[in-house]
Structure formats: structure tokens, C-alpha cells
N, C-alpha and C positions, 0 to 999 in steps of 0.2 A: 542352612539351606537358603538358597540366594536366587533362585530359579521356581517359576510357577511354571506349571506345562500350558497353561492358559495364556502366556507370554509368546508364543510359538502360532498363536491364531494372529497376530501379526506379521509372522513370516510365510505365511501363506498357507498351514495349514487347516483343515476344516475341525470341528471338535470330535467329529467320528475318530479323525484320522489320526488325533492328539491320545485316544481311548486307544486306540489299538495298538499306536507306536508304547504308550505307558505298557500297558498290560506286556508285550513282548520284552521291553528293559526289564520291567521285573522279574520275568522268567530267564532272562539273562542273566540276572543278578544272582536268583535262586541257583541256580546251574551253577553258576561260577563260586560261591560260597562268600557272593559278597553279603554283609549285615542289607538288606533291605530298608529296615527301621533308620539308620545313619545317610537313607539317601534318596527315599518317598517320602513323605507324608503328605495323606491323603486330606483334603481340605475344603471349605466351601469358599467361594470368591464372589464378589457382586461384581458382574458384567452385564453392562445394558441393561441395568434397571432389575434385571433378574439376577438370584440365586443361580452356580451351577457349581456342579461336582469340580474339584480343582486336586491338583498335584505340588507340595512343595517339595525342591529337589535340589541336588545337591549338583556341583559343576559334575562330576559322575552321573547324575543320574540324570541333569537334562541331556548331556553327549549322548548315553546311552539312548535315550529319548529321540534325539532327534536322526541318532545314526540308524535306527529301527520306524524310522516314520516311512511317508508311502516315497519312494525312489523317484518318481515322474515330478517330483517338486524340486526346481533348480538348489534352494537353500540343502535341501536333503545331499544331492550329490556333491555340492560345494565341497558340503562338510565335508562326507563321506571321502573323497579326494584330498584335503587337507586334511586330515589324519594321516592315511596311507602315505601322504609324501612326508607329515613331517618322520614319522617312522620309520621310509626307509634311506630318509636322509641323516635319521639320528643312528642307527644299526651299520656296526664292524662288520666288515664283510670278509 
């Protein structure tokens, strides 16, 4: 795991918004019958001086993170848009 969700308050997310986008990847993940364990783990980080609740995550599981983050945030739909294109650039039609 190569990715903290804590990494993502740089891209302009708020830490509410880092909490909710996680908690919905992993109910995605559950749904979809991915291992959760192989692509959360939950963790503590020191940022600014203070302890806070952190996420390490897997190239899966910050996509899913960041594809489920709040939509009104440019990085959010970037992504969201590069997915879809590269997808329906890589799909036989």
C-alpha cells in the first residue's frame, strides 16, 4: 500500500470529506467482493503536530477513494473523466 487518504488533503480535499469518500470505497469494495484488508488499512499519521486517524491504501483503494470523494472538487472530476475516457478508449465496440 503506497497511498495514505491523508495525501489527498493536499489535493484539496477537507478531512470530513477524505472520512466519507473512505467509508463509501469501502462499502464499494464490500459490495463488490473485493478483500477490503489487501486495500485499507486503517492507521494513525502525525500531521501538524497532531495525531489523526489515517488510511493506508492501495492504487485500488485510493482510486476508489478519490472517485467517491465530494464531485464539486476539480481533482474529483478530473479523475472521474480520466477513468471514463481511458475506458472507453480501451473497450471493442
Amino acid at each position: 500500500m503506497t497511498h495514505l487518504a491523508s495525501d489527498l488533503l493536499d489535493k484539496g480535499l477537507s478531512p470530513k470529506q477524505i472520512l466519507e469518500a473512505v467509508v463509501l470505497a469501502i462499502k464499494i469494495a464490500n459490495a463488490s467482493g473485493i478483500e477490503t484488508n489487501a486495500h485499507f488499512m486503517p492507521i494513525f499519521s502525525g500531521i501538524n503536530q497532531s495525531i489523526v486517524q489515517d488510511c493506508k491504501l492501495s492504487h485500488l483503494g485510493y482510486g476508489l477513494v478519490l472517485m467517491n470523494a465530494n464531485a464539486n472538487l476539480p481533482i474529483v472530476g478530473e479523475f472521474q473523466v480520466a477513468i471514463l475516457n481511458t475506458y472507453l478508449n480501451n473497450r471493442t465496440m
